[in-house]
C-alpha positions in Angstrom: -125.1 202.8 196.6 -125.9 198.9 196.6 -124.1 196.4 196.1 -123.0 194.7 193.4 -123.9 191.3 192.2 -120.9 190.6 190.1 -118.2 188.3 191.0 -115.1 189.6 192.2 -111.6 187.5 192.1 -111.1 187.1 195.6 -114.7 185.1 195.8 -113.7 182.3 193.2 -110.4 181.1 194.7 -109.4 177.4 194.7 -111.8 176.0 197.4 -114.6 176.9 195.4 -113.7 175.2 191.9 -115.6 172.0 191.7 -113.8 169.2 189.1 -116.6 167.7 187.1 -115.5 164.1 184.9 -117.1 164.0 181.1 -117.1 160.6 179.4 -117.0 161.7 175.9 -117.8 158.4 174.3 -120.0 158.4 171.6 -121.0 162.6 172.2 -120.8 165.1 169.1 -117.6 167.1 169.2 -119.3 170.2 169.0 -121.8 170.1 171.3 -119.7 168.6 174.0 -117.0 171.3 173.2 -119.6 174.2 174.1 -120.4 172.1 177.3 -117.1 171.5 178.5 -115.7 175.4 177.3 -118.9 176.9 179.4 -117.7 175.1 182.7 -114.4 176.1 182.4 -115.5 179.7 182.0 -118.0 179.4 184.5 -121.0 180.1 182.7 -123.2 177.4 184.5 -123.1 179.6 187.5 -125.8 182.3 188.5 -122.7 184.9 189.6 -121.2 184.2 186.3 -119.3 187.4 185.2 -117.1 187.7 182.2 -113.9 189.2 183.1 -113.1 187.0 186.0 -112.2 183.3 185.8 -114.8 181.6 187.6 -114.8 177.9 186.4 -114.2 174.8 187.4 -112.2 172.0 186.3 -113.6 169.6 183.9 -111.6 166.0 183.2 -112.9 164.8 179.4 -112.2 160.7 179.4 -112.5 158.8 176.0 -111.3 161.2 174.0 -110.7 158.8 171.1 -114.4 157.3 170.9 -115.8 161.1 170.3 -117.8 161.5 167.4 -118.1 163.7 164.3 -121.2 164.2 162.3 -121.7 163.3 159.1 -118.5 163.3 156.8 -116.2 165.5 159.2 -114.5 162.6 160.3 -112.8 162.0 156.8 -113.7 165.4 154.8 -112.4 167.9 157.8 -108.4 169.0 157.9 -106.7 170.4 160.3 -103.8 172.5 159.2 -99.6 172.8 160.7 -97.5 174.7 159.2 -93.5 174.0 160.5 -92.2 177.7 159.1 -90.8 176.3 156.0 -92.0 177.0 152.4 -94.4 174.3 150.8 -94.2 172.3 154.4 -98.0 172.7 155.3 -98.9 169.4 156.7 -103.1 168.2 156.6 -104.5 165.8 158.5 -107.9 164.2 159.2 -109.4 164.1 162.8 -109.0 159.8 162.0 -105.2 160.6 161.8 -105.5 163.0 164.8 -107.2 160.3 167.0 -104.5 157.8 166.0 -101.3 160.8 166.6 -102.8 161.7 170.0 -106.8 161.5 170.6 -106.7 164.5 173.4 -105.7 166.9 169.9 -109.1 166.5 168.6 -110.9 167.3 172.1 -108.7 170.0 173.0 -108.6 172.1 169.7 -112.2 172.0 169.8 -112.8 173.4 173.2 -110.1 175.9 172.8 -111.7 177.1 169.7 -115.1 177.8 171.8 -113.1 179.8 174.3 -112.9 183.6 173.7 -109.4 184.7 172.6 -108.0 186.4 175.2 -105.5 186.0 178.4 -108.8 184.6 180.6 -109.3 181.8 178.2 -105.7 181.0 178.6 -105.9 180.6 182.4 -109.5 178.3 181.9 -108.0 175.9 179.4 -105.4 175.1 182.0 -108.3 173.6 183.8 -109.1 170.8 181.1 -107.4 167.7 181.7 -108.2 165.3 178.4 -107.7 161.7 178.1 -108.1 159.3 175.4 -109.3 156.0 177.4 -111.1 155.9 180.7 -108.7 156.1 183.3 -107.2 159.5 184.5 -105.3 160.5 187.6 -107.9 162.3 189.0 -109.8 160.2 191.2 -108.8 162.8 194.8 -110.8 165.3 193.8 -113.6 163.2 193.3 -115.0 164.7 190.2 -118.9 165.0 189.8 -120.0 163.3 186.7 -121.7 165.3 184.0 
């Protein structure tokens, strides 16, 4: 029998995971979302496998300066709803960025993740920031 080339969890422990720094000013949401969700999952590497978490960390700086294309910005509603009846609240991604800008950044790469318990454990690896500092300057992050 040979062996196999799919990664097992004992080979992706914490000396392996690289942090990577994203400067998300003036990127499309979208397309930096599916970036940013394939790191964390690991899918930029060649021993990529699905069911084990093989990413790395990825810090996202300037949140607030991310873009939307064409009228999302205004047009596009993200929904809350508190439990009560008639109490579901709307608001734009412009009311988002002024609330908190890592909402915007973070709903967007969670909603590229797959839905299970794997994606939970990856999206513990994003660390979002609206400006351009971040606390993160040990692990010396490689810049994407």
């Amino acid at each position: 029998m040979s062996t196999s080339t799919l990664a097992k969890k004992e080979q992706h422990g914490a000396a392996t995971k690289k942090w990577y720094l994203f400067d998300a000013s003036e990127e499309i949401l979208g397309r930096m979302a599916v970036r940013v969700a394939n790191i964390l999952r690991g899918r930029h590497r060649p021993t990529y496998t699905p069911h084990v978490d093989s990413g790395d960390f990825v810090v996202v700086v300037n949140a607030d300066r991310v873009r939307l294309s064409g009228k999302k910005d205004s047009r596009k509603k993200y929904m809350f709803y508190t439990g009560y009846m008639g109490n579901e609240k709307y608001r734009t991604p412009a009311q988002m960025r002024v609330r908190d800008p890592r909402f915007v950044v973070e709903h967007a790469v969670r909603g590229m993740m797959p839905k299970n318990r794997l994606a939970d454990a990856a999206i513990k690896k994003l660390k979002v920031y609206g400006g351009p500092d971040h606390p993160h300057a040990a692990q010396n992050p490689e810049k994407l």
